[in-house]
N, C-alpha and C positions, 0 to 999 in steps of 0.2 A: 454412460457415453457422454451423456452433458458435460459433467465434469471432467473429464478426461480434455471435452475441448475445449472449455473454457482455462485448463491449467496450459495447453497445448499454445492457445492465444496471445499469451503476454510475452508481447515483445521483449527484449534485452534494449534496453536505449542508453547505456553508457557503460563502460567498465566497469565490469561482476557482476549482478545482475539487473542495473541501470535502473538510470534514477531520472524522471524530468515528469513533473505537474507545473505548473505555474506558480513558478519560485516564488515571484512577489505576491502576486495574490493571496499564496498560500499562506506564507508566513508573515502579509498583513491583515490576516484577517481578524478580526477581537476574539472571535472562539472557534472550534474546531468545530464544523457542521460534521452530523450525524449520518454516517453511511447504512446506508440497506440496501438487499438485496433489489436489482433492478425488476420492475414489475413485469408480469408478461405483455406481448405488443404481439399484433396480428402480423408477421414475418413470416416472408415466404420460406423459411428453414427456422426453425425451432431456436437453433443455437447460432443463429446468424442475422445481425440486424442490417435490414435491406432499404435503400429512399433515397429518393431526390432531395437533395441542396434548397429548403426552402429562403435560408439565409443563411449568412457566414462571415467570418471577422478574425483575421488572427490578431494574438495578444503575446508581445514575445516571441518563441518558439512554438507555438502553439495555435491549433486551429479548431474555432468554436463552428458546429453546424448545428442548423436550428433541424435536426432529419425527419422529413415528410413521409410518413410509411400510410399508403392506401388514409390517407387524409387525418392520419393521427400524427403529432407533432411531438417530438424531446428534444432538448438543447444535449448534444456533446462535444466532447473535446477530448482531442489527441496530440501528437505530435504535428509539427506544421506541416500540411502539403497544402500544394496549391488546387483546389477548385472552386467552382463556381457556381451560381444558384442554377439550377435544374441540370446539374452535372447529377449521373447515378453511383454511390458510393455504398459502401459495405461496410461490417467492424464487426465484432466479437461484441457480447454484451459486454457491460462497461457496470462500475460501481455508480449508485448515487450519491449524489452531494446535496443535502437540502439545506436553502441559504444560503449557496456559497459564493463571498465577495470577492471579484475579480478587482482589484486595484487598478490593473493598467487599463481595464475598459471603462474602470467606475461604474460596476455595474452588477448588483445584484443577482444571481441566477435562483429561482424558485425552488429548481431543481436540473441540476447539471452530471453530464454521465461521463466520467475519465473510464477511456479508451486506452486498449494499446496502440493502437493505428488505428485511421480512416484510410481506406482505400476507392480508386476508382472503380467501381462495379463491370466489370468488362467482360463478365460470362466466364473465369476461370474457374477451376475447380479448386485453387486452395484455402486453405480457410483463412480467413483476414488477420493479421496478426500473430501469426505461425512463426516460430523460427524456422531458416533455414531448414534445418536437421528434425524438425517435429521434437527435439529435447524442452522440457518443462525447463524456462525462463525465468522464472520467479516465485519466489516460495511467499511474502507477503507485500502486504500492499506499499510499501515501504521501497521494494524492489521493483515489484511492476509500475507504481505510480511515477515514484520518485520526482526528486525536489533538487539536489544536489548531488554532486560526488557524493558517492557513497565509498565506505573504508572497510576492508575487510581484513579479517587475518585466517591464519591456518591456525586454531586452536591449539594444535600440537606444538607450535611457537607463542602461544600468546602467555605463557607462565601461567596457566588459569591452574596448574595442581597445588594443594597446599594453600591456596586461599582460605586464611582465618572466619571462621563466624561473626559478623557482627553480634556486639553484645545485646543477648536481647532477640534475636533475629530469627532468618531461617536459613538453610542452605536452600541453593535452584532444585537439586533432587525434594530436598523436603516437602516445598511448591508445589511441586509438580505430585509426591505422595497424598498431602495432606490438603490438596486442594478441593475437598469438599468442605473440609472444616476452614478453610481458611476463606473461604469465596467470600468476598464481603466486607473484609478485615483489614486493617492498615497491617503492615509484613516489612520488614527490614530485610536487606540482604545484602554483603557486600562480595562484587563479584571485578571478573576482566573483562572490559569491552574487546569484545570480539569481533560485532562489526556495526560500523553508524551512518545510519543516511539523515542527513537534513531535510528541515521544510517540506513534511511529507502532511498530508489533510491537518495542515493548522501545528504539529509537535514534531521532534527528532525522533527519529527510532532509534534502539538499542540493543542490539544482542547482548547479555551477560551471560557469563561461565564463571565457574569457580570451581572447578575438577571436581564434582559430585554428580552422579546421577549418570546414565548409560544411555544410547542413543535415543531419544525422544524424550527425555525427562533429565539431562545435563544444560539445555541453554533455554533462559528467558527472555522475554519480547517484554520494552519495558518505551511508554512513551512520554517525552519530557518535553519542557522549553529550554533544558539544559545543555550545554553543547561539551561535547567530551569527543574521545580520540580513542581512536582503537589501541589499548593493552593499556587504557589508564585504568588503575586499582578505585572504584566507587562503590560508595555507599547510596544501596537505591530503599527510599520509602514511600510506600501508599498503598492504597486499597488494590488488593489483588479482585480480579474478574474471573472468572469460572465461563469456559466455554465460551467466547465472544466473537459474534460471526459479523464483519462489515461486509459480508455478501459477494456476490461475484464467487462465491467461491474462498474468501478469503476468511478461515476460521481460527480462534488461538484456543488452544486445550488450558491457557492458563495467560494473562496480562496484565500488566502492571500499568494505568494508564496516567497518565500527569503528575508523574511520581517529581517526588525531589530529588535531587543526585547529588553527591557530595565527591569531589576526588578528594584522595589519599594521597 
């Protein structure tokens, strides 16, 4: 049920499955701080964090609150709304950021929790961050976080069939096959961006395809500082990760993380 509401939670914030953290902060920061699962907090609902506005600051589009639950304290941030200290507000739990430098505030967070929304706590019964239609908004943190437009294609147009093997390499099926031997291992693959969000916790994200592999074992999740274009033909290299969970919910059965990319 947990997770059910936490996939239920993350909002859609821009076209397809939207995209907005703090652009600059994010993509000024020297390294990509470390996401975990948010710890538990004494909340008056399990899957719903509840408190008072001890402090608050937007930065951009974006709104930091320091939230007061029954006298325990964590700094988050969501999209902008307006309130105020000892307003009562609500959210879905949120990922953590340890370390993470906000540029426009100049200001370090110890530890900082992206939200899909802060709402004003007013006794309703929906849950914080819900879309309309209760439809799951976001498949990774790339999509519910989001940094920038993000680009998407219909795979069935993206030419991903007949994509050659890098020399040396592997196919995305193979990845996804041979991903207990490979967990660990630098992995070549060259594939079709299928779809790209920028400036997401510190890297770009990357769908690749390359017409191998059947639903859940045809696309990889690959994180760069390399900036490419949905249906550009690349070559992606680096250590494949096995099972990688940044928490909230958001898990990869297989990722390629600060990989190199090379377009074709």
């Amino acid at each position: 049920m947990k997770n059910l509401i936490l996939i239920l939670t993350l909002a859609v914030m821009a076209a397809g499955c939207g995209d907005q953290v703090e652009q600059e902060a994010v993509a000024g920061a020297e390294s990509a701080p470390a996401a975990e699962t948010a710890h538990a907090a004494p909340v008056a609902q399990a899957d719903v964090w509840r408190g008072k506005v001890a402090e608050t600051m937007d930065a951009g589009k974006y709104t930091y609150v320091l939230l007061d639950t029954d006298g325990e304290q964590r700094w988050v941030a969501g999209p902008l709304i307006a309130v105020a200290v000892g307003d009562a507000v609500m959210m879905a739990p949120g990922m953590a950021m340890h370390g993470f430098k906000s540029e426009t505030l100049d200001r370090t967070f110890e530890v900082v929790y992206f939200v899909a929304a802060i709402e004003k706590d007013d006794g309703h019964g929906h849950m914080p961050g819900a879309s309309p239609h209760g439809a799951p908004a976001a498949e990774d943190p790339a999509a519910a976080m989001g940094g920038g437009a993000s680009q998407h294609m219909n795979p069935g147009n993206a030419q991903v069939e007949g994509v050659e093997k890098a020399a040396g390499g592997v196919t995305v099926a193979e990845i996804h096959e041979r991903a207990d031997d490979l967990a660990g291992e630098a992995v070549k693959v060259r594939g079709r961006v299928v779809k790209f969000t920028p400036n997401i916790m510190g890297a770009n994200w990357v769908h690749l395809q390359d017409g191998t592999g059947a639903a859940g074992s045809n696309d990889l999740t690959v994180t760069t500082s390399a900036t490419v274009a949905v249906g550009d033909l690349v070559v992606v290299e680096g250590t494949l990760t096995k099972d990688k969970d940044f928490g909230a919910g958001y898990r990869y059965a297989v990722i390629i993380e600060g990989a190199d990319v090379t377009k074709e």
